[in-house]
C-alpha positions in Angstrom: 105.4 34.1 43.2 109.0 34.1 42.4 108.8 35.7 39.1 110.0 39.7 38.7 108.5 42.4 37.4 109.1 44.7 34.2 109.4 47.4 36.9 112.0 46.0 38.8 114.8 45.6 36.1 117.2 47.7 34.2 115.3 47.9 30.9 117.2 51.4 29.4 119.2 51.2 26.6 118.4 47.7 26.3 116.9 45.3 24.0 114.2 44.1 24.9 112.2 40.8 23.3 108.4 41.8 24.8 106.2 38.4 24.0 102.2 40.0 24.6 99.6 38.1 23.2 97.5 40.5 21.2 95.5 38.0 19.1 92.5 39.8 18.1 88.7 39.4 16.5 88.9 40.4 12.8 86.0 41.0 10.3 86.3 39.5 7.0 88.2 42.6 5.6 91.1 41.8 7.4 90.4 44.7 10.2 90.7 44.3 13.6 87.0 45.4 15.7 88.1 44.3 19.4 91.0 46.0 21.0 90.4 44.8 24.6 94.2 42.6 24.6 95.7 45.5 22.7 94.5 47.9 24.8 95.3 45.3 28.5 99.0 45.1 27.0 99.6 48.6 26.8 100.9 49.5 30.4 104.0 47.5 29.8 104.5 48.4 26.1 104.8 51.9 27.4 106.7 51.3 30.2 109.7 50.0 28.4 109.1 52.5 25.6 109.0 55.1 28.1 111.7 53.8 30.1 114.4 53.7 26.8 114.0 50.3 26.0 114.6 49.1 22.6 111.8 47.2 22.2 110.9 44.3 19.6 107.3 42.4 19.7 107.0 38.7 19.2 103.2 38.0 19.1 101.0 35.5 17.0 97.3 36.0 15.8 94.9 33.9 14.4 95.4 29.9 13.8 96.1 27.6 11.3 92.2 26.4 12.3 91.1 30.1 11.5 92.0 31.2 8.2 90.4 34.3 8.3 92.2 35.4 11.2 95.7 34.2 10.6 96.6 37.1 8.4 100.1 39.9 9.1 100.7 42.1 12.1 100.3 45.2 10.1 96.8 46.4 11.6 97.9 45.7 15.0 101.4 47.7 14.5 99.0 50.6 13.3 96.9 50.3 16.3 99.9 50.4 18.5 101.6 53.6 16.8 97.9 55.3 17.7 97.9 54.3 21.2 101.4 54.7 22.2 101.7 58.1 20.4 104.8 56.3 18.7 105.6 55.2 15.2 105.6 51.5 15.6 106.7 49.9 12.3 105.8 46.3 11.3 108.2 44.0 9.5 106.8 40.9 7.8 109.6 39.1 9.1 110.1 36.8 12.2 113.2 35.7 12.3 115.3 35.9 8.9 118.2 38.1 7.8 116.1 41.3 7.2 114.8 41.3 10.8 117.8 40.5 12.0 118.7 43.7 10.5 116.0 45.9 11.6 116.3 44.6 15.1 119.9 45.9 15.8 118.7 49.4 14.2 116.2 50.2 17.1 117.2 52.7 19.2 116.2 53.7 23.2 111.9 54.3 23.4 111.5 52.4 19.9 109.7 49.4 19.0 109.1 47.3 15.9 106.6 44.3 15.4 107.9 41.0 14.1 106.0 38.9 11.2 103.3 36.3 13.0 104.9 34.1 14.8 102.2 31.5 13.5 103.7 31.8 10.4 106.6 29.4 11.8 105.4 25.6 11.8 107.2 25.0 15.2 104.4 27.7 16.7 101.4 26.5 15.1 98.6 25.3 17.7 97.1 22.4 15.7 97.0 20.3 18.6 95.6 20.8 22.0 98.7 21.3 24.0 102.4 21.8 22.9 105.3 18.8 23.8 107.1 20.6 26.4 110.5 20.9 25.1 113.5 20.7 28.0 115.9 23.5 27.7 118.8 21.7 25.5 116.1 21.0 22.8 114.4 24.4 23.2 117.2 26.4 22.3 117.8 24.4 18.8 114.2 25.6 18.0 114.9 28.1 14.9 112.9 31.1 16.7 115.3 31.1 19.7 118.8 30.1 18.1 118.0 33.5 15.6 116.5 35.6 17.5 118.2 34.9 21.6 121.7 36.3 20.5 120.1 39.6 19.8 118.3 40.4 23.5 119.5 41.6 27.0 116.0 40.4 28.0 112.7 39.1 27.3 109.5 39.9 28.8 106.3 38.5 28.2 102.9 39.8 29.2 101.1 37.2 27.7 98.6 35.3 30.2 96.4 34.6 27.8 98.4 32.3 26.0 100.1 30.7 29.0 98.9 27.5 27.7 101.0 26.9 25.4 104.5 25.6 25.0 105.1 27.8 22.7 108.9 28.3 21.8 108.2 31.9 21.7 106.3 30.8 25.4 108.7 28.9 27.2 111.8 28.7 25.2 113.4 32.2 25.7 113.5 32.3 29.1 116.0 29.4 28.9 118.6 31.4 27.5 117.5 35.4 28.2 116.8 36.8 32.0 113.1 37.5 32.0 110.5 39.5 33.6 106.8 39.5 33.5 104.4 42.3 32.5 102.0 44.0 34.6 99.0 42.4 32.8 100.5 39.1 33.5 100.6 39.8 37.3 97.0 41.6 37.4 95.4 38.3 35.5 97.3 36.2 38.4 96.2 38.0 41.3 92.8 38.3 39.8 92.0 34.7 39.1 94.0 33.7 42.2 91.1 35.7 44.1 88.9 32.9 43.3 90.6 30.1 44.5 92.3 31.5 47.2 90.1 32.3 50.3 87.4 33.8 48.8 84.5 36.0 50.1 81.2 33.4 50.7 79.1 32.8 48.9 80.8 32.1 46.1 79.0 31.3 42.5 80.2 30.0 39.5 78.4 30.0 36.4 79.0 27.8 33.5 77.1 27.9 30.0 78.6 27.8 26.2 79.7 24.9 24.3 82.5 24.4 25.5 81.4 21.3 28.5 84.9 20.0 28.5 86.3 23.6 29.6 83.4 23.2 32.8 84.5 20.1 34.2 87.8 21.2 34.4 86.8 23.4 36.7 84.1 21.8 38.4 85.8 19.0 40.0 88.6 21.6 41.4 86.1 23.6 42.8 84.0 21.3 44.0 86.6 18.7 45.5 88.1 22.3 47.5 84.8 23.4 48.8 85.3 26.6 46.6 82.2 26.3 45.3 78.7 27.1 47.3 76.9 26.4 44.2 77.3 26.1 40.5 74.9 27.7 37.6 74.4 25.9 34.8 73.4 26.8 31.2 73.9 26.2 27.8 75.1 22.6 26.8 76.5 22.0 30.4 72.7 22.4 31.6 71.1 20.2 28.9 74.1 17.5 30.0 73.1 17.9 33.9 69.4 17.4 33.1 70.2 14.1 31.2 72.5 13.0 33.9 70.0 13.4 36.5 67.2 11.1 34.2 65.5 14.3 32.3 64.0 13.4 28.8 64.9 16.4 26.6 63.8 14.6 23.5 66.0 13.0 20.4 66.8 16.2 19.1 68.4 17.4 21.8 70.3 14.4 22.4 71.3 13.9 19.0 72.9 17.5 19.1 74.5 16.9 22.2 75.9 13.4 21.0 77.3 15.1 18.0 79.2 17.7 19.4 81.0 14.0 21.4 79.5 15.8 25.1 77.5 12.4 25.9 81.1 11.0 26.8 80.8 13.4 29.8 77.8 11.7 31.1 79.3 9.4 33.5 81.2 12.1 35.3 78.1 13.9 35.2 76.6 11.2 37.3 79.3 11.1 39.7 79.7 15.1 40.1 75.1 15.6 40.8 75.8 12.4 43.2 78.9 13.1 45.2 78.1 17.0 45.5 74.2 17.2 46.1 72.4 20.6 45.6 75.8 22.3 44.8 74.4 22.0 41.2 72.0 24.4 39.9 70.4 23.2 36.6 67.9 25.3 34.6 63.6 24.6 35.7 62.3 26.2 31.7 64.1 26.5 28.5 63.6 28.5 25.4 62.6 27.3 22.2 62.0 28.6 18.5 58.2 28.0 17.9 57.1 29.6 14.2 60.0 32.1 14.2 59.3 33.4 17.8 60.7 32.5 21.5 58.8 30.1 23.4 59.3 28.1 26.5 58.9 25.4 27.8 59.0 24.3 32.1 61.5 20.8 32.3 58.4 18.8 33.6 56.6 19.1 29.9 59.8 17.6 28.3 60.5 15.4 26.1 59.6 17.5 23.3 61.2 16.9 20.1 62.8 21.1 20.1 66.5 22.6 19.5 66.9 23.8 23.4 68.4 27.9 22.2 68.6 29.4 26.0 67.4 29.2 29.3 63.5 30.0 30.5 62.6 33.3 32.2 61.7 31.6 35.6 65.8 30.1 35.5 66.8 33.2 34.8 64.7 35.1 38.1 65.9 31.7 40.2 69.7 32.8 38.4 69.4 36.3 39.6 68.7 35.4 43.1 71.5 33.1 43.7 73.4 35.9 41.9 72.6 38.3 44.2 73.1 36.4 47.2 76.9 36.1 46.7 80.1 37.5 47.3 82.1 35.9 44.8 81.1 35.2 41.1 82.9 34.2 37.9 81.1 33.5 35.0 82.3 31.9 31.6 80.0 30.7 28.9 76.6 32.2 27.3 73.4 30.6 28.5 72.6 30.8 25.1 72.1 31.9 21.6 72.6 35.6 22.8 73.4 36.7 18.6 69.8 36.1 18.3 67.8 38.7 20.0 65.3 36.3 20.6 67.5 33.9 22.8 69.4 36.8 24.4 67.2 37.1 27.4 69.5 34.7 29.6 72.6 35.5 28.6 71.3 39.5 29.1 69.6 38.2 32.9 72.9 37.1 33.9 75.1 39.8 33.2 72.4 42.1 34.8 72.3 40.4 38.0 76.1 40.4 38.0 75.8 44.2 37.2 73.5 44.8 40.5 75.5 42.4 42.4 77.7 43.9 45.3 80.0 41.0 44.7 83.7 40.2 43.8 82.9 39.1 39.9 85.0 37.9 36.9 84.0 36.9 33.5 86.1 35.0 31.0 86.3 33.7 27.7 86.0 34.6 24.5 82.7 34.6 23.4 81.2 35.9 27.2 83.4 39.1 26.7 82.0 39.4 23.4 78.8 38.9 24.5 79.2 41.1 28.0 80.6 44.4 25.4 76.8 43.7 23.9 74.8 43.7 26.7 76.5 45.7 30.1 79.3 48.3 30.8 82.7 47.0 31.5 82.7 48.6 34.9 79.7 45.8 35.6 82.4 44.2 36.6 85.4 43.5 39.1 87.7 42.0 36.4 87.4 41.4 32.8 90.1 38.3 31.8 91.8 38.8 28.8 92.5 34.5 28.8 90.2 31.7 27.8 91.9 28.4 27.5 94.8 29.5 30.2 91.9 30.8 32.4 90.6 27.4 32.6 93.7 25.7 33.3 94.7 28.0 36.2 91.2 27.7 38.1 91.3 23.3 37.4 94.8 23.5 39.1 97.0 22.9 36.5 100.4 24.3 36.0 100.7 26.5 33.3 103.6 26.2 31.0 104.5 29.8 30.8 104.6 30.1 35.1 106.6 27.5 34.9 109.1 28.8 32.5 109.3 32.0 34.1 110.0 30.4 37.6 112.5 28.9 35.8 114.5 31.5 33.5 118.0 32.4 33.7 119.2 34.7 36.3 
C-alpha cells in the first residue's frame, strides 16, 4: 500500500494536523468509561509529541443521533494529558479566530485538542454515507479553507472512521502531504489477514442486530471461498431459519419484520442455496419462561416466544467448529448478553475463541463491549478498534479514507 508512515517523515518543528478518531462510550454524567481507541491512538500521538511536532487534534465524538454522547472534547483532552505525561489543553473551538490563535502558539512536543468536529454541520453523519466531494469542492469546505493554511502536514490514525467522507477524512489530504498512523496500518494488516490467504479453516461468526452489516460480508466471503463455514446467531440466525422454511412463531416474525430484516429474506434464500452447509444456523434457542432461561430445540417451534440467545447444545456444536479452525473473526453477540440470563452464548463463544489455537479478531462495538465483560483481551489475536469501516473493508469496498490517502499531495 502506497500510503507512508508517521515514521517515515520529517515531523520536528512542524505542525502537524493529527485526525485519530477517539469517539468514546460515555455514561450519562458526561464521563468517558471505555478508553480502548484513546488508548490504540496513543503510539502516534506520542510519536510526534516525542519527535517535536507541534501537534493539533481534529477528532469528533458522539452523533447528532446520540445526544448523550455528542458533548466537548474536554474529558478526552484530560485523559490524554494523563497518558501522554503532557499538559494537553482543550479549546472549544474548531476552526474560528480563537483557534486560529492558539494553533500558531504551539510550540515543538505540544498538542492541543480542537472543539468536536461534529459540532460543524458539514461533519455531521446523519446519513449513511457522506457525498464524496472531488478535491476543487473539498477545499471550499469551511474546516479545510480555515484550518489547511496553518499545517506542514496532516496525519490521521483514524481507521475507524474510514467510512466516512468526512472533510476532516478526505478533504485535507487534498491540499496538505499526509501520512498515516501506526494504528491505521496495524488495523490494515490485521483485517487484511482475513481476506488474504488465510490459515484453513477459517470461521466466521455473525450474531447482533445488525443483519445488514452480515451480508455485507457474507457474499464477499462466500463468493472468494474465504469462508469454510459461517456461525450464525442473533437476528442473522432467526433470519436463516426462516429462510430455510423454520416456523419460529408470530412473535418472532413480527420482531424481525419490524426491525425491516424480512427484506433480506430473498438473499437469504439464494446465499443457504447457492453455498450449501457453509451455513451454520443455531439447533435450540433460549427463551424467558416466568423470569427464568429456558430453551427450546428448533424442531418444537413454532412457539409464540421472544427468541433472547442461542441454546446450550448450539453453543457445544459452536465451540467445536471453533476449535477446529485456524482463522476466526467474530462480530455480533449471540444474544442478550446484558442479561445474565441470556449471556451463556455470547460467554460460549468468546471461551471457545479463548481456547482456540487460532488466528482470531473480534469487531464491533457492542462485541468489544461485551468481550471486556466476559474474557481477557489477550483471548485474542486482534481487538478492532472499527465497526462500520470494518465491515466495509472485509465486503470489499473501498474505503474513502484509503483512497484519499493514496491520493494526497506529495
Amino acid at each position: 500500500m502506497n500510503i507512508k508512515s508517521v515514521d517515515q517523515v520529517n515531523v520536528k518543528n512542524k505542525f502537524v494536523l493529527f485526525r485519530p478518531d477517539i469517539n468514546s462510550p460515555v455514561n450519562k454524567e458526561g464521563k468517558i468509561i471505555n478508553l480502548n481507541r484513546i488508548n490504540q491512538t496513543l503510539p502516534t500521538l506520542n510519536y510526534l509529541l516525542n519527535n517535536g511536532a507541534r501537534v493539533a487534534i481534529i477528532a469528533h465524538q458522539g452523533d447528532v443521533l446520540d445526544y448523550q454522547n455528542l458533548m466537548p472534547l474536554e474529558e478526552h483532552a484530560k485523559e490524554l494529558s494523563k497518558l501522554t505525561g503532557k499538559n494537553i489543553s482543550y479549546i472549544d473551538d474548531v476552526c474560528g479566530d480563537y483557534a486560529i490563535e492558539q494553533i500558531k502558539k504551539i510550540k515543538p512536543g505540544e498538542a492541543i485538542i480542537l472543539g468536536n468536529l461534529r459540532y460543524l454541520s458539514e461533519e455531521m453523519s446523519s446519513f449513511e454515507e457522506y457525498v464524496q466531494l472531488n478535491s476543487e469542492e473539498m477545499k471550499k469546505v469551511y474546516l479545510i479553507r480555515r484550518l489547511a493554511p496553518l499545517f506542514d502536514l496532516y496525519v490521521n490514525d483514524a481507521f475507524a472512521a474510514a467510512h466516512r467522507a468526512a472533510p476532516s477524512m478526505t478533504g485535507f489530504q487534498t491540499l496538505l502531504p499526509s501520512a498515516a498512523g501506526f494504528l491505521f496500518f496495524k488495523e490494515y494488516t490485521m483485517l487484511s489477514k482475513v481476506l488474504s490467504n488465510p490459515e484453513k479453516p477459517v470461521t466466521f461468526i455473525f450474531g447482533g442486530a445488525k443483519v445488514s452489516d452480515s451480508f455485507s460480508i457474507m457474499e464477499k466471503i462466500l463468493a472468494d471461498n474465504i469462508a469454510d463455514r459461517i456461525l450464525t446467531c442473533g437476528l442473522l440466525a432467526q433470519l436463516m431459519h426462516l429462510a430455510f422454511g423454520t416456523d419460529l412463531g408470530k412473535n418472532n416474525k413480527r420482531f424481525l419484520e419490524k426491525k425491516n430484516i424480512l427484506i433480506y429474506l430473498d438473499k437469504a434464500k439464494e446465499l443457504l442455496e447457492k453455498y450449501k452447509g457453509k451455513i451454520i444456523v443455531p439447533v435450540d434457542f433460549a427463551y424467558n419462561k416466568d423470569g427464568e432461561r429456558a430453551e427450546l430445540a428448533v424442531f418444537e417451534f413454532p412457539k409464540d416466544i421472544d427468541i433472547l440467545d442461542i441454546g446450550e447444545e448450539t453453543i457445544e456444536l459452536y465451540r467445536q467448529w471453533i476449535l477446529d479452525s485456524k482463522t476466526i473473526f467474530y462480530n455480533g453477540p449471540a444474544g442478550v448478553y446484558e442479561d445474565s440470563r441470556f449471556e451463556k452464548g455470547t460467554k460460549g463463544i468468546f471461551n471457545a475463541i479463548a481456547k482456540s489455537d487460532a488466528f482470531s479478531i473480534i469487531g464491533g462495538g457492542d462485541t468489544v463491549t461485551a468481550a471486556k465483560k466476559f474474557v481477557p483481551e489477550s483471548s485474542f489475536s486482534y481487538i478492532s478498534t472499527a465497526g462500520g469501516a470494518m465491515i466495509q473493508f472485509l465486503s470489499g469496498k473501498t474505503l474513502p479514507l484509503i483512497s484519499a490517502m493514496l491520493n494526497s499531495k506529495k
